[in-house]
C-alpha positions as CSV (number, residue, x, y, z in Angstrom):
1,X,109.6,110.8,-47.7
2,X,107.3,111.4,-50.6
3,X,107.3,114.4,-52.6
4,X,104.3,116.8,-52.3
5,X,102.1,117.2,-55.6
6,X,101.8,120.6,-56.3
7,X,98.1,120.6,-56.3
8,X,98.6,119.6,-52.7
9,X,100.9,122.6,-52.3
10,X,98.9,124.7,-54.2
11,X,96.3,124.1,-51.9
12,X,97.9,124.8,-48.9
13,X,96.3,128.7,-48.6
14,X,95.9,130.8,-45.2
15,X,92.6,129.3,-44.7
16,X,92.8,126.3,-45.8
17,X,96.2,125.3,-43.6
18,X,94.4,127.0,-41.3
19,X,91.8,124.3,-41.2
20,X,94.1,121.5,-41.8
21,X,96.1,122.2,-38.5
22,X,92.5,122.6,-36.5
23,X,91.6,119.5,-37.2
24,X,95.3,117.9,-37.2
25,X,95.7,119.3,-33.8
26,X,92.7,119.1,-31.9
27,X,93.4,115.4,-31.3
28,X,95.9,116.0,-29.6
29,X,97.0,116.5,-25.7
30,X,97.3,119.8,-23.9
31,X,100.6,120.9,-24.2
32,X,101.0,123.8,-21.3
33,X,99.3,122.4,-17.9
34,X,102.2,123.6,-15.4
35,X,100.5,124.0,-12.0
36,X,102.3,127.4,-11.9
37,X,100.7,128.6,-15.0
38,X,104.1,130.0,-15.3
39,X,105.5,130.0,-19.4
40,X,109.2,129.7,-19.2
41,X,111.1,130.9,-22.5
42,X,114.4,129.8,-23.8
43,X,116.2,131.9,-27.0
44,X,118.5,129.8,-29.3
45,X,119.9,132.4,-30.9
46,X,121.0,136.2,-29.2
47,X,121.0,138.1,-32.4
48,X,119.0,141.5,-33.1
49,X,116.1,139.2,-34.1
50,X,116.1,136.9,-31.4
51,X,116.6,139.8,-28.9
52,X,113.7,141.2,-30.2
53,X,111.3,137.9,-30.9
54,X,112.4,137.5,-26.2
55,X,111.4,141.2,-25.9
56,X,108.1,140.8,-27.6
57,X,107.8,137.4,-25.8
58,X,108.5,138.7,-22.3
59,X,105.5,141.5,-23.2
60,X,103.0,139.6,-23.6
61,X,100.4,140.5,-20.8
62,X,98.2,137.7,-20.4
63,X,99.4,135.6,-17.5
64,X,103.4,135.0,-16.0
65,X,105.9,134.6,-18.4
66,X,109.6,134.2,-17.6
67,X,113.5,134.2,-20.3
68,X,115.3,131.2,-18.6
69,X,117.7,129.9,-20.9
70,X,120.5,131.4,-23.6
71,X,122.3,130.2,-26.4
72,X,124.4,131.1,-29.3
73,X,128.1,130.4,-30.9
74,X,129.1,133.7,-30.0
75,X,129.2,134.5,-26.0
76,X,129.5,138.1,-26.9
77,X,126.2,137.5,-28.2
78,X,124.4,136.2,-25.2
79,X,125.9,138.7,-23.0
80,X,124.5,141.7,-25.1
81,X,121.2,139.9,-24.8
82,X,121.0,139.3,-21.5
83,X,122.5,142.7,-20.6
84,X,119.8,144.5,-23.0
85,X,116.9,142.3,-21.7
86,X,117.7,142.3,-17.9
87,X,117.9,146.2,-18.0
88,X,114.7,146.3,-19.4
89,X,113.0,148.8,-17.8
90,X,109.4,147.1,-18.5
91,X,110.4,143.5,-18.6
92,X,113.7,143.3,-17.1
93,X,111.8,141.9,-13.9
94,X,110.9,138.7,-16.0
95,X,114.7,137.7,-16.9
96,X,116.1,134.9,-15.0
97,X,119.1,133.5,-17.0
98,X,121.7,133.1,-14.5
99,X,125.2,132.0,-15.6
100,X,124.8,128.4,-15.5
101,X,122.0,128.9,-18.4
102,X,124.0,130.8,-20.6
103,X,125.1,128.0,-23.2
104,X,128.0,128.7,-26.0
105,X,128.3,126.1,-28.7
106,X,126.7,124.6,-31.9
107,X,125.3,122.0,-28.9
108,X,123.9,124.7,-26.7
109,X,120.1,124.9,-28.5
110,X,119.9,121.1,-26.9
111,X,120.8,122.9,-23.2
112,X,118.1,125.5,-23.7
113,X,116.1,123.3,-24.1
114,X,116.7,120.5,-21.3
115,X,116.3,123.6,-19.2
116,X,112.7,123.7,-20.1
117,X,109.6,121.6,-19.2
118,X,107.3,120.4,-21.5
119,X,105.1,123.0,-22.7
120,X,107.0,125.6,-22.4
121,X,108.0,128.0,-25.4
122,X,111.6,128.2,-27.2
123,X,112.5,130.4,-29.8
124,X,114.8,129.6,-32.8
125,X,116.0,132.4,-34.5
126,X,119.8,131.1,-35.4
127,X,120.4,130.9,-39.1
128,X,117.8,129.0,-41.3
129,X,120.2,126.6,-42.1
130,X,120.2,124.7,-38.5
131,X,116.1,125.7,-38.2
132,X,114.9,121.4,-39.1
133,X,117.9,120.3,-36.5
134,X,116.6,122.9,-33.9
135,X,112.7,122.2,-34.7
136,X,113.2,118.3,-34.6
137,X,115.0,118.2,-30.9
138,X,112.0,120.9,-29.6
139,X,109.4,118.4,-30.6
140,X,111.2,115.7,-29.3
141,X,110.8,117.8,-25.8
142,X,107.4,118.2,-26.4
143,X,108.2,122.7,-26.6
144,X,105.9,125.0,-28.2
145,X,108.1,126.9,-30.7
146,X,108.5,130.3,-32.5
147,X,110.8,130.4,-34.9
148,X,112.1,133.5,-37.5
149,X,111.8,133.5,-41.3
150,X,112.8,131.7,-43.4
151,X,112.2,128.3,-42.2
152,X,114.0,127.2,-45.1
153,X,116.2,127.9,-47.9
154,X,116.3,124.7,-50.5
155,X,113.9,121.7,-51.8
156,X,115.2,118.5,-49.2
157,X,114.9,120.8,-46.2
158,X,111.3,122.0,-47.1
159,X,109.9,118.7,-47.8
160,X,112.1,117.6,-44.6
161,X,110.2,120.3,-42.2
162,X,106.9,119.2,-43.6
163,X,107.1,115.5,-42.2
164,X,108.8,117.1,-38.9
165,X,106.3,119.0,-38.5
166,X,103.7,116.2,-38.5
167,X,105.3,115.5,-35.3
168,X,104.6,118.5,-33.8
169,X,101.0,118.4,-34.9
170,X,100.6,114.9,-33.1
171,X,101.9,116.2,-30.3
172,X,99.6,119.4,-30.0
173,X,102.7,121.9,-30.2
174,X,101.7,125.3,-30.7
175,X,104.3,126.6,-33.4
176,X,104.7,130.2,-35.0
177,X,106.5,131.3,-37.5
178,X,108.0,135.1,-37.7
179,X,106.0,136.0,-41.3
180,X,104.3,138.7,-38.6
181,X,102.7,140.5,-41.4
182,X,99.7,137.7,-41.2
183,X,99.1,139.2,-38.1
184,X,98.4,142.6,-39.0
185,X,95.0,143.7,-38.5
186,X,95.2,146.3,-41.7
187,X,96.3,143.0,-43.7
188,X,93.8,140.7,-42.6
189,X,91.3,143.4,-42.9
190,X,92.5,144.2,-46.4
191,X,92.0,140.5,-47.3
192,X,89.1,140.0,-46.6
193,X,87.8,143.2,-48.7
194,X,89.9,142.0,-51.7
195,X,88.7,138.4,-51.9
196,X,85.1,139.7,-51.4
197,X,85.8,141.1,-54.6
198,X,86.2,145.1,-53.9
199,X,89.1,145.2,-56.3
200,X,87.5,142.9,-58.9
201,X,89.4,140.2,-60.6
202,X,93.6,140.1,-58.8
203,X,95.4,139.9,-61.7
204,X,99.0,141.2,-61.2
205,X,100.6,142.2,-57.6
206,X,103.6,144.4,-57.2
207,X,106.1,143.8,-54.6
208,X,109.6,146.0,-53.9
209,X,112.4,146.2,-50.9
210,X,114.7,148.8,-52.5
211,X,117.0,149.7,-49.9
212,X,119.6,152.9,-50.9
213,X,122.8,151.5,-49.3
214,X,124.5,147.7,-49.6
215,X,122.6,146.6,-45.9
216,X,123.8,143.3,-44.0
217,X,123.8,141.1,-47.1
218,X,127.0,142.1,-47.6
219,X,130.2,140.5,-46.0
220,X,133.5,142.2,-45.6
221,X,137.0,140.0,-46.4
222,X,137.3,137.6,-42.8
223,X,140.0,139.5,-40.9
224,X,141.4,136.2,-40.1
225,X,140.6,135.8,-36.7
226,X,137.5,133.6,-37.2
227,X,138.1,130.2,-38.8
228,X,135.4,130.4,-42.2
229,X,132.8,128.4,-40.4
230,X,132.8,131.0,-37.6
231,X,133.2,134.2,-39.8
232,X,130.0,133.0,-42.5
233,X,128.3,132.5,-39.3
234,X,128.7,135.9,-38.2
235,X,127.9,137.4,-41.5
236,X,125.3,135.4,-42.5
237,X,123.2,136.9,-44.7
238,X,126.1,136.7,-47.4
239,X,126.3,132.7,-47.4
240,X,124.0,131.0,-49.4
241,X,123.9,127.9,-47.7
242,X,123.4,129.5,-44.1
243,X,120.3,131.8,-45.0
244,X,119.4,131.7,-48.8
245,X,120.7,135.0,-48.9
246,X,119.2,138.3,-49.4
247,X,116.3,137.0,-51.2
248,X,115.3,134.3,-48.7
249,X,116.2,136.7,-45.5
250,X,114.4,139.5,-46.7
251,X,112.4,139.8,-49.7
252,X,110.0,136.7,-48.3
253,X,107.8,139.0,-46.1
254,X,107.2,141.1,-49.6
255,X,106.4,138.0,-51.5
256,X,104.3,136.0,-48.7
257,X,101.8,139.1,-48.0
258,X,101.2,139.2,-51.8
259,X,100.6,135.6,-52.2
260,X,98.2,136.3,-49.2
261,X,96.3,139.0,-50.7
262,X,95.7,136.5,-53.8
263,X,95.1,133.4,-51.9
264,X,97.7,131.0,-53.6
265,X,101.0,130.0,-54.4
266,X,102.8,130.8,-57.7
267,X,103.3,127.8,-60.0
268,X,106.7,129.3,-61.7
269,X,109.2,132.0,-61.6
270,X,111.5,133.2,-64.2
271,X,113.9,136.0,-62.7
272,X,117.0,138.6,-63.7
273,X,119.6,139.7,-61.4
274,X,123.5,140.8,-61.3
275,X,126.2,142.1,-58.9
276,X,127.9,145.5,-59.3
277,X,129.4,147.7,-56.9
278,X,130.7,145.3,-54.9
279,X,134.1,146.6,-53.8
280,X,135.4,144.2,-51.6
281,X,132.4,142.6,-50.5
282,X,133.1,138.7,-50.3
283,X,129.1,137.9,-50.0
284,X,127.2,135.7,-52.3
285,X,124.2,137.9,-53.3
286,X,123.5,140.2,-56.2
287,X,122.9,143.8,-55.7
288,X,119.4,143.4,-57.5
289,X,116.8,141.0,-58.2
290,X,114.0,141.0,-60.3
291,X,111.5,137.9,-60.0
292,X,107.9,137.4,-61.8
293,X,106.3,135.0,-60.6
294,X,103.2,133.5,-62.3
295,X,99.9,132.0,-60.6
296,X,97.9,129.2,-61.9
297,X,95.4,131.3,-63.1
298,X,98.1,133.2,-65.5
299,X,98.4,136.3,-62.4
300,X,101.3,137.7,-61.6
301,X,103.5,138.8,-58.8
302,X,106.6,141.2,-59.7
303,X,109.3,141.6,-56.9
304,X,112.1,144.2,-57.2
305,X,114.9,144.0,-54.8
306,X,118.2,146.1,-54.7
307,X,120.7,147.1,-52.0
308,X,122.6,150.0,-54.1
309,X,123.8,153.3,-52.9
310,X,122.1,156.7,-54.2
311,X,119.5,155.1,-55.9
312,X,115.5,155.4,-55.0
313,X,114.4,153.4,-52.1
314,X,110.8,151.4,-51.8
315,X,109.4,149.2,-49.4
316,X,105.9,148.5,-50.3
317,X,103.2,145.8,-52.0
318,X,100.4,146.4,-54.2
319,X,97.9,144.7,-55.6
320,X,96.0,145.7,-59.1
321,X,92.2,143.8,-59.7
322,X,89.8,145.1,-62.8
323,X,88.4,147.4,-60.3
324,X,90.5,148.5,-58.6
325,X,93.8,148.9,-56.8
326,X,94.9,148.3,-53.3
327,X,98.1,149.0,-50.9
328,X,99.4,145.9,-49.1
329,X,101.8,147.4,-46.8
330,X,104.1,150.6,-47.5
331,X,107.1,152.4,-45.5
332,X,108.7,149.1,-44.4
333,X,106.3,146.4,-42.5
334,X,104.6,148.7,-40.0
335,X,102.3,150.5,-40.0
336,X,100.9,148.6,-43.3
337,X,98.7,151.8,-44.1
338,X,96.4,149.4,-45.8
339,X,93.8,150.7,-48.7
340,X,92.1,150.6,-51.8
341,X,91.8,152.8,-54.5
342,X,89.1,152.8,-57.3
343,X,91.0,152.9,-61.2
344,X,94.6,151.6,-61.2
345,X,96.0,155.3,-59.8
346,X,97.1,156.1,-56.2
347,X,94.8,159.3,-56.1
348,X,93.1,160.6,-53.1
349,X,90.3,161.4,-54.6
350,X,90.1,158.0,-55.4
351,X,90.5,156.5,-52.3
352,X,87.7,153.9,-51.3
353,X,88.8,152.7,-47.8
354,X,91.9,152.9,-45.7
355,X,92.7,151.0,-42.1
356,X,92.4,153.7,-39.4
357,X,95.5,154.6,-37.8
358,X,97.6,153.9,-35.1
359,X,97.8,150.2,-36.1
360,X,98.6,147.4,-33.4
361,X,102.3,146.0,-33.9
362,X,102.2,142.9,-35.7
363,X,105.7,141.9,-34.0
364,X,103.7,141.8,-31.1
365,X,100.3,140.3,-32.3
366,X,102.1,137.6,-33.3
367,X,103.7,136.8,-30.0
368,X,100.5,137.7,-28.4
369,X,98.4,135.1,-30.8
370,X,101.0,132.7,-29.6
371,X,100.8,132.5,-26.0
372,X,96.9,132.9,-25.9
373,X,97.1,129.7,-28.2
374,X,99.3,127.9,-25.2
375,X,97.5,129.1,-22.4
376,X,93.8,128.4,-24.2
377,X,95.0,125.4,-26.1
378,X,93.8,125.6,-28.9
379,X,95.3,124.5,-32.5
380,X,98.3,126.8,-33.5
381,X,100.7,125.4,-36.1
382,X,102.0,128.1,-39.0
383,X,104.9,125.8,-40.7
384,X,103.0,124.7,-43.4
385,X,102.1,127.9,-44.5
386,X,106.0,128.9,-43.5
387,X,107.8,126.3,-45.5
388,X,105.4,127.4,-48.5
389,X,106.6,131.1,-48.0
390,X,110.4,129.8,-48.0
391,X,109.7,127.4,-50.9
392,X,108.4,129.9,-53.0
393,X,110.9,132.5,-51.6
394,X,113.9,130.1,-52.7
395,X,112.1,129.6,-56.1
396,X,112.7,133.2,-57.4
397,X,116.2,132.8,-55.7
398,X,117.1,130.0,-57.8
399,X,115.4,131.3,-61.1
400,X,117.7,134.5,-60.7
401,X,121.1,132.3,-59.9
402,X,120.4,130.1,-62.5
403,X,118.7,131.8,-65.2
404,X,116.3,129.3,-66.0
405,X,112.5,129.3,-65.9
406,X,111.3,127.4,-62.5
407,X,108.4,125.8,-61.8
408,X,107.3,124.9,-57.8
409,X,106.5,120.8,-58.9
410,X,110.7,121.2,-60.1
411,X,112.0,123.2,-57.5
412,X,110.1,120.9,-54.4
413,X,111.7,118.0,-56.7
414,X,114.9,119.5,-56.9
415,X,118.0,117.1,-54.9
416,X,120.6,119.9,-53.8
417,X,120.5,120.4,-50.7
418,X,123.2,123.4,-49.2
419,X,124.3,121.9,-46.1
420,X,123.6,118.0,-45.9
421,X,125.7,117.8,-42.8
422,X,124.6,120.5,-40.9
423,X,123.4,119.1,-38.0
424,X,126.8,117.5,-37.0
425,X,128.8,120.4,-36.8
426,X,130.6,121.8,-34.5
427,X,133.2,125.1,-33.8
428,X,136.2,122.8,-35.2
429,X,134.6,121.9,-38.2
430,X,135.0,123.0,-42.0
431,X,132.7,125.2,-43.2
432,X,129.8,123.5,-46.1
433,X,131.5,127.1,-48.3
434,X,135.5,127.0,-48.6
435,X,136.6,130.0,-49.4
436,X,139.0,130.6,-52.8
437,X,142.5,131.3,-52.1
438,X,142.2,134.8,-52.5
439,X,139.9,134.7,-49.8
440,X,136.6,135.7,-51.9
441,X,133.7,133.0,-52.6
442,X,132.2,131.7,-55.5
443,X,129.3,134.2,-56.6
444,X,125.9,132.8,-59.0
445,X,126.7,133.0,-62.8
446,X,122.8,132.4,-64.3
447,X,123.4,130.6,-67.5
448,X,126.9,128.8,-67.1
449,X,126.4,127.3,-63.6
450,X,122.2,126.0,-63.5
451,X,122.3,123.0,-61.2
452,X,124.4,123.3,-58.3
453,X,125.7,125.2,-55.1
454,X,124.4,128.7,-56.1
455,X,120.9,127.9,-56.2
């Protein structure tokens, strides 16, 4: 494959992907012309985040839509889904997994899928690093996908998902990816105000997830009963080469909605970060991160993230112009509480507009933009703009692990890749991360290790 210029990437903004994947797609065929008008759904992946991507699936009120097929490397896992689904009291009625489409094993996201018909919809929500296996046997069935954030976590699997995904466009696949915030009404009206120019000039954007205790990035010693493979599976926001970490898991929604509200993608990143009260956390992530990005036209984006104990919590994005100021989002991802300030202070008596409240959920939204997409036919493909959220995500990752300066035209250039053999693993195999013998794992050290596995 050849490697993207960065002016292509560069280029690739919401609208203008947007308008790439229109007229990509719409020479395509229809992709959902069951007789029944029935939508079947299969989950790879029966975590928290893939229960709740089915839940919002399965509530989408716009024509019949039925769960079919489960899978995951952890039966446990499956039957907590299906027991939390099934019970449901308003969709349990559209739940119709029955034993013999319950499928255990790093095989079973091929099952799901044989269980479906063209057209239908399956969602990939396992950890990022199997997302471009996953994505490449879905097109191959000709399914519309969704699939969670982040949809990657290095250089060769980011350029790799853009020529999959060419595939997919082809083939008139409707695919989402879970950066819901795009879907949030107060956002998109909040865009629109800010690049018509009501906060002047965007020249620096603020962006934190401060979170006052240590969270799921962290990963306990392995009790012993899981072979490594199976244990980093389990905990896998600790492994580097299964999610990108904390960074890539969960500072990306911060980081994309601010790239949003200024339209492009950051040409560098230099970051800090460090590890301290650990205890006996085996995980591979700092405790805090600090990562300025810088824009083309010399803007920049600051993102603060820390999962320490007692300390002050934040979970918000701002955005400063020569006019004026504006909130992204604030108190977590919704309600965004979107608004804009005249002067660079949070005052209310300088309050200029705010998005009426309640707000519609954008985990919803999303899954309702989705199926309207399938049933309509009409062009729906986010993995461009999805691989660019990941890319950029990973860049700030890297700059903090390494210590070095990184700039996007190095990073999409860049050869390591975490898990080359990903795709041919199964329950008996070694883990991609051996452990040391004391049963802890090899942690970044910016400055003395720059080029390889703790990117």
């Amino acid at each position: 494959m050849t490697q993207p210029t960065r002016r292509q990437f560069l280029k690739t903004t919401t609208h203008a992907a947007a308008a790439a994947t229109t007229l990509a797609a719409a020479a395509g065929q229809t992709v959902h012309a069951a007789e029944d008008n029935l939508i079947r759904v299969g989950l790879v992946g029966c975590g928290g985040r893939g229960t709740g991507a089915a839940l919002n699936a399965l509530s989408v009120d716009n024509g019949p839509i039925q769960l079919v097929a489960l899978a995951d490397v952890f039966e446990n896992k499956i039957k907590s889904t299906h027991a939390s689904l099934s019970t449901h009291k308003q969709v349990g009625s559209k739940v119709d997994v029955p034993e013999e489409r319950r499928f255990v094993g790093f095989d079973a996201y091929k099952q799901v899928m044989d269980a479906l018909e063209p057209g239908d919809v399956v969602i990939l929500t396992t950890p990022a690093a199997f997302r471009w296996v996953q994505y490449s046997y879905a097109i191959e069935r000709g399914l519309n996908v969704f699939m969670e954030k982040p949809v990657t976590i290095d250089a060769p699997t980011s350029v790799r998902m853009l020529g999959i995904n060419k595939a997919a466009v082809a083939k008139n696949l409707k695919v989402a990816v879970g950066l819901m915030c795009r879907h949030c009404v107060a956002r998109q009206e909040l865009f629109d105000r800010i690049q018509n120019g009501e906060i002047g000039d965007l020249m620096m954007l603020r962006a934190y997830r401060m979170s006052g205790q240590t969270g799921s990035a962290a990963a306990p010693p392995n009790p012993g009963d899981l072979s490594d493979l199976m244990y980093q599976i389990k905990h896998f926001h600790g492994f580097l080469w299964l999610s990108g970490g904390a960074v890539s898991d969960f500072l990306i929604h911060n980081i994309d909605e601010s790239c949003w509200m200024k339209n492009a993608w950051p040409v560098s990143a230099i970051a800090c970060g460090g590890r301290h009260y650990r205890g006996e956390d085996v995980d591979q992530n700092f405790d805090v991160y600090s990562i300025e990005y810088t824009f083309d036209d010399g803007a920049k984006l600051f993102v603060d993230g820390r999962t320490m104990p007692g300390c002050k919590r934040e979970f918000a994005s701002f955005a400063h112009g020569t006019k004026g100021t504006a909130v992204i989002s604030t108190a977590s991802h919704t309600p965004a509480k979107s608004r804009i300030y005249s002067g660079q202070n949070f005052d209310k008596d300088n309050l200029v507009w705010e998005y009426p409240q309640p707000e519609p959920n954008p985990y919803q939204l999303e899954w309702d933009d989705l199926i309207t997409a399938i049933r309509n036919d009409t062009p729906y493909n986010e993995v461009e703009r999805g691989v660019m959220a990941s890319a950029v995500t990973s860049m700030g990752r890297m700059a903090a692990h390494t210590g070095q300066e990184i700039t996007l035209d190095e990073f999409m250039k860049h050869t390591h890749e975490f898990a080359p053999g990903v795709a041919d693993l199964t329950q008996d195999s070694e883990s991609p991360l051996q452990p040391k013998p004391d049963g802890t794992y090899s942690v970044p050290m910016p400055g003395l290790v720059k080029n390889r596995e703790y990117l």
